[in-house]
C-alpha positions in Angstrom: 0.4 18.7 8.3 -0.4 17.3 5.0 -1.8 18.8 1.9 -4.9 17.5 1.5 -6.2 19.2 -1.5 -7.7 16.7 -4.4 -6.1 18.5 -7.2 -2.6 19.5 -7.3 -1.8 23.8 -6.8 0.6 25.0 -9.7 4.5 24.4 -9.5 6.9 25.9 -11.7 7.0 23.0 -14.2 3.3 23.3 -15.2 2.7 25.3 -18.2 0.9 28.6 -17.5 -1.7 29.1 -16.7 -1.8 25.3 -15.2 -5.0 24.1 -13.7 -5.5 27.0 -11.5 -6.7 30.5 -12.3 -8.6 32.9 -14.0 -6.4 33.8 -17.0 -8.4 35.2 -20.6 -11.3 35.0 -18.1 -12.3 38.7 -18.2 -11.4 41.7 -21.0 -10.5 44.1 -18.7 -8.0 44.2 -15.8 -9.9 43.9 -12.6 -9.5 40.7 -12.3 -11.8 38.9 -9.6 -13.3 42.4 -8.6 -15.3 41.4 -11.8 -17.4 38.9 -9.6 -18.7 41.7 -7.6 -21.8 42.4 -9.3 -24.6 45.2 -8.3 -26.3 42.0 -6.6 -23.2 41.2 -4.7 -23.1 44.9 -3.2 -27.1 44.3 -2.7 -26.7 41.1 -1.0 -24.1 42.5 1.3 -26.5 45.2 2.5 -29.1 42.6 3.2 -26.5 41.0 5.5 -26.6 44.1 8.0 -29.0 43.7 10.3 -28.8 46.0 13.5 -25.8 48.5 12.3 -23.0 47.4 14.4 -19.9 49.1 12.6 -16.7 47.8 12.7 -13.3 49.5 11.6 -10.8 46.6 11.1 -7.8 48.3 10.7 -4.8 47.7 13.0 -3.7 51.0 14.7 -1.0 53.2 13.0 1.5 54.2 15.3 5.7 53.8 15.4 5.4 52.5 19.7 2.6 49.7 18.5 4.9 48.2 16.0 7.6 45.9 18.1 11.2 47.0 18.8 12.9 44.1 17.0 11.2 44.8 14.0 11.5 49.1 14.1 15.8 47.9 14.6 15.3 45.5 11.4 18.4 45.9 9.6 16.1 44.0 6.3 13.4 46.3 6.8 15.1 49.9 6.7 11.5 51.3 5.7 9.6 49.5 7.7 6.4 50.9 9.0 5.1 54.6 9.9 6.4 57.8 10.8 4.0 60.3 11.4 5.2 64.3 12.2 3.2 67.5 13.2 4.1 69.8 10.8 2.9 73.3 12.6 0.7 74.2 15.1 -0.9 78.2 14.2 -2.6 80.8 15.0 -3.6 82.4 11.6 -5.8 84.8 12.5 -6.7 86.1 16.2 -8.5 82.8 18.0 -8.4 81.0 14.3 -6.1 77.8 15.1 -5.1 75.0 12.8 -2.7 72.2 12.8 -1.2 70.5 10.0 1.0 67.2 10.1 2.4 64.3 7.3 2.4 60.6 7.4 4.7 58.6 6.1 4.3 55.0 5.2 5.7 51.5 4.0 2.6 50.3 2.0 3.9 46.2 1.6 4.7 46.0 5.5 3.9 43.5 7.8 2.2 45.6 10.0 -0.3 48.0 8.9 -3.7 46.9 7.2 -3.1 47.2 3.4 -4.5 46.3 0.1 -2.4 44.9 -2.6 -2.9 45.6 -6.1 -2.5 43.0 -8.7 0.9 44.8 -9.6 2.4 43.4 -6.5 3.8 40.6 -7.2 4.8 38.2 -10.4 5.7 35.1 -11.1 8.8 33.2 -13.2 8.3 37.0 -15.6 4.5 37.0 -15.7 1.8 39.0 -14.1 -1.8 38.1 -14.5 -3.3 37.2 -17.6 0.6 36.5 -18.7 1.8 39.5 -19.2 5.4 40.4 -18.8 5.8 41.6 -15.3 8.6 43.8 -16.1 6.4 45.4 -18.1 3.7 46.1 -15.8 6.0 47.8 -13.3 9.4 49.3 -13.0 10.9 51.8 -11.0 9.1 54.9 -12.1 5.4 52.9 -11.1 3.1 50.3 -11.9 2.0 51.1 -15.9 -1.2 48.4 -15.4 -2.8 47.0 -12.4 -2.2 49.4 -10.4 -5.0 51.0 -7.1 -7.3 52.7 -9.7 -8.1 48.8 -10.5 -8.8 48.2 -6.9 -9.9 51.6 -5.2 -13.7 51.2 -3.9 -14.8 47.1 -3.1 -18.0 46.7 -1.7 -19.6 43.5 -1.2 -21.1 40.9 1.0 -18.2 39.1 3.3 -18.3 35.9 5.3 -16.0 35.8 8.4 -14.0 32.4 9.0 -12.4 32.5 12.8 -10.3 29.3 12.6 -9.2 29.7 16.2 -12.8 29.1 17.4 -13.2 26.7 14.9 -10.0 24.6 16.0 -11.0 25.2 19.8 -7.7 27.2 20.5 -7.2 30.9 21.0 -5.2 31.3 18.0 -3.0 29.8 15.7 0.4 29.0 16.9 3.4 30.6 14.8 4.3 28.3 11.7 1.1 27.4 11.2 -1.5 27.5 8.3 -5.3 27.4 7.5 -6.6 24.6 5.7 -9.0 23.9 2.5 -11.0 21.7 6.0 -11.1 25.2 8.1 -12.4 27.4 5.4 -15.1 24.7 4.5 -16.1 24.2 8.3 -16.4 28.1 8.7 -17.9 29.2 5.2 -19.9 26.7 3.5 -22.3 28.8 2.1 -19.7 31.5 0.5 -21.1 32.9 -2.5 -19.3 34.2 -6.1 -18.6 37.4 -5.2 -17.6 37.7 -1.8 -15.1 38.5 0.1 -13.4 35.9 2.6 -11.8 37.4 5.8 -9.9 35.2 7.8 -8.9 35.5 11.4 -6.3 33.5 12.9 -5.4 35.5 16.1 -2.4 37.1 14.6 -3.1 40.1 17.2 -2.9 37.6 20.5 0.5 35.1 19.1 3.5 35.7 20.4 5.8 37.6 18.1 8.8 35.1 16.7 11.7 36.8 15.7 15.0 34.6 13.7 16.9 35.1 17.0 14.2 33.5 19.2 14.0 30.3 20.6 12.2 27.7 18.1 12.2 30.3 15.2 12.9 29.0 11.8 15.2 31.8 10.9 13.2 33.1 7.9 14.0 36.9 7.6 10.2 37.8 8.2 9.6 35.9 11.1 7.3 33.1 12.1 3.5 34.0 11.6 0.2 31.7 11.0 -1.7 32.5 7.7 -3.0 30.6 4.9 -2.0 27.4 3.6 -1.3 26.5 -0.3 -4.2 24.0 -0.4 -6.7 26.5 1.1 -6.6 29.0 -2.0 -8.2 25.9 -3.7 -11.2 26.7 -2.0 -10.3 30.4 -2.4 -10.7 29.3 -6.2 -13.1 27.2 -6.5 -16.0 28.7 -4.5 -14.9 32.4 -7.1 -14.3 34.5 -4.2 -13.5 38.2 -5.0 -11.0 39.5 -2.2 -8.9 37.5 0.4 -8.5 39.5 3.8 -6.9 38.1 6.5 -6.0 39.5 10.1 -2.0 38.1 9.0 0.6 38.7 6.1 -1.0 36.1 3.7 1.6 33.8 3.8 2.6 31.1 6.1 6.0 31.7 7.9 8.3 29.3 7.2 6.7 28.6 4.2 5.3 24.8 4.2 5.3 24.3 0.8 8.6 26.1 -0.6 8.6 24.4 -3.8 5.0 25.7 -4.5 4.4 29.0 -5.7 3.2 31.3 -2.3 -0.5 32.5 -1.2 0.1 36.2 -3.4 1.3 34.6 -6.3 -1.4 32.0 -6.4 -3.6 35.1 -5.5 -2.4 37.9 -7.8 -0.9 36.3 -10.5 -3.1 33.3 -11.2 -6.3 34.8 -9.7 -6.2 37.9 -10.4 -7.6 38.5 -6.9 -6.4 41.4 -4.7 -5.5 40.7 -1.1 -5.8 42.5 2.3 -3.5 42.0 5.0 -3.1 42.6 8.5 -7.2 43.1 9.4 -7.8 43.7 13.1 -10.8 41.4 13.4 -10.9 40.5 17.0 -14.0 43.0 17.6 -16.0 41.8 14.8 -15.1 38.3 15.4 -16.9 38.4 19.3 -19.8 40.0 17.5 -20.2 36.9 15.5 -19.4 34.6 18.4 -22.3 36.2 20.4 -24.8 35.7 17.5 -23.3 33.4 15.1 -23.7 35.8 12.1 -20.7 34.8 10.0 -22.6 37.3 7.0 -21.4 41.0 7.0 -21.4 43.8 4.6 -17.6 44.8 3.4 -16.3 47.7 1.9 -13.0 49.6 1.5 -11.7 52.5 -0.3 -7.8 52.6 -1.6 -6.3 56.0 -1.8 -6.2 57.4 -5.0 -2.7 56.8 -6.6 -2.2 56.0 -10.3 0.6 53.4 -10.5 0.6 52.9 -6.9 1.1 49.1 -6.3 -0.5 49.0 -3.0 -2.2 51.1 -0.3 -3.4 51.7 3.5 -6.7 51.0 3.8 -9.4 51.0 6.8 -11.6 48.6 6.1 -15.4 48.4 7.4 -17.3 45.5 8.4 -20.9 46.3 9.0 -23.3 43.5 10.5 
């Protein structure tokens, strides 16, 4: 596949912030969540119409995620331990049980936010500032979850698979600036854009499979470079897609990836690894591609990421 976008994405030669982002655009450091206006969160409420409530979160639990990547040499703290901790009686017929969960945040797995702290690019973070300043090993001092912790807004589904006639995308692949305008031409400033390219229902490609490029996380479908020009261009507020954000191999190499383009030019947070099969029939059945979004990040000061449950509510 080609990239098709009109305008060239940044590279590394451009000076900063290039022709793409949204640096100086705000004084404060919440970055695209700035677009999310009280009529935003109004207009996402208009979009529910019957109630339907959807949770789309994948499911937490150490047999869900696959063996090759729980015996993943690179990813020693990969994924989710959860432990019982006691099981009481502490008074006569009074019972309670108490347990821990332990989690990588930045997995490829579980359904996460990432704060703007999460990645950087040739030293900078967004707005330009030093990324070794914004986090070192003690926690993020700026953009961290408190900048991200409650989004609520109107969201528009894109469900390239249906769009593209297949039943998902095949490994390798990437969505396109053409998909996102086929599936959400009337995306507003403001909303949020989930994507669904049947991450959930592809065959998992590991580097020691047949076909696989070799890449240490794998083959996956997610976005393409020149899509986050319509990402850009259309001032959408939060990126959520059912995958890990980037494409696997990456198509581009020499350009700069989906979270850097996201995070660092942007200044957009992104949500990975939706489950949005359920919601996704809903809108086949009735065509409703309009849903009211809204997540809430746990509460950790310098925390550069978080699991979140995300609802969609048609």
């Amino acid at each position: 596949m080609a990239d098709s976008a009109d305008r060239p994405l940044l590279s590394e030669q451009e000076e900063w912030p290039g022709s793409f982002g949204n640096w100086g655009r705000w004084d404060n450091d919440r970055g695209t969540l700035n677009l999310i206006t009280p009529d935003r969160v109004l207009a996402g409420a208009r979009a529910i119409r019957d109630g339907q409530t959807f949770a789309v979160s994948a499911p937490l639990s150490p047999e869900y995620y696959p063996e090759k990547l729980r015996q993943a040499q690179n990813f020693p703290a990969q994924g989710f331990e959860h432990e019982i901790l006691n099981v009481t009686e502490f008074e006569p017929g009074k019972f309670a049980a108490g347990d821990r969960v332990t989690i990588s945040v930045h997995s490829l797995e579980n359904t996460h936010i990432d704060a703007l702290s999460h990645v950087g690019h040739l030293g900078k973070s967004f707005n330009g500032t030093e990324f070794a300043d914004i986090v070192t090993m003690e926690r993020a001092h700026r953009f961290d979850l408190r900048e991200v912790m409650s989004i609520a807004t109107r969201a528009v589904l894109v469900d390239v698979p249906r769009i593209r006639g297949v039943e998902y995308l095949e490994p390798g692949d990437y969505v396109t600036q053409d998909d996102l305008e086929a599936g959400a031409p009337h995306i507003e400033p403001g909303d949020a854009l989930l994507v669904r390219t049947g991450r959930w229902l592809a065959p998992r490609i590991f580097p020691d499979s047949p076909g696989a490029s070799g890449d240490i996380h794998g083959d996956w479908a997610a976005m393409g470079v020149n899509a986050m020009r319509f990402v850009a261009d259309h001032d959408v507020a939060v990126l959520g897609t059912d995958s890990v954000g980037d494409t696997f191999p990456l198509p581009f190499p020499d350009k700069p990836t989906i979270h850097i383009l996201a995070e660092v030019y942007l200044g957009m947070p992104l949500v990975h690894s939706l489950y949005l099969e359920d919601v996704a029939e809903a809108v086949t059945q009735d065509g409703r591609t309009e849903m009211f979004f809204c997540l809430g990040a746990l509460h950790v000061a310098g925390g550069t990421g978080s699991p979140v449950t995300p609802l969609c509510i048609r």
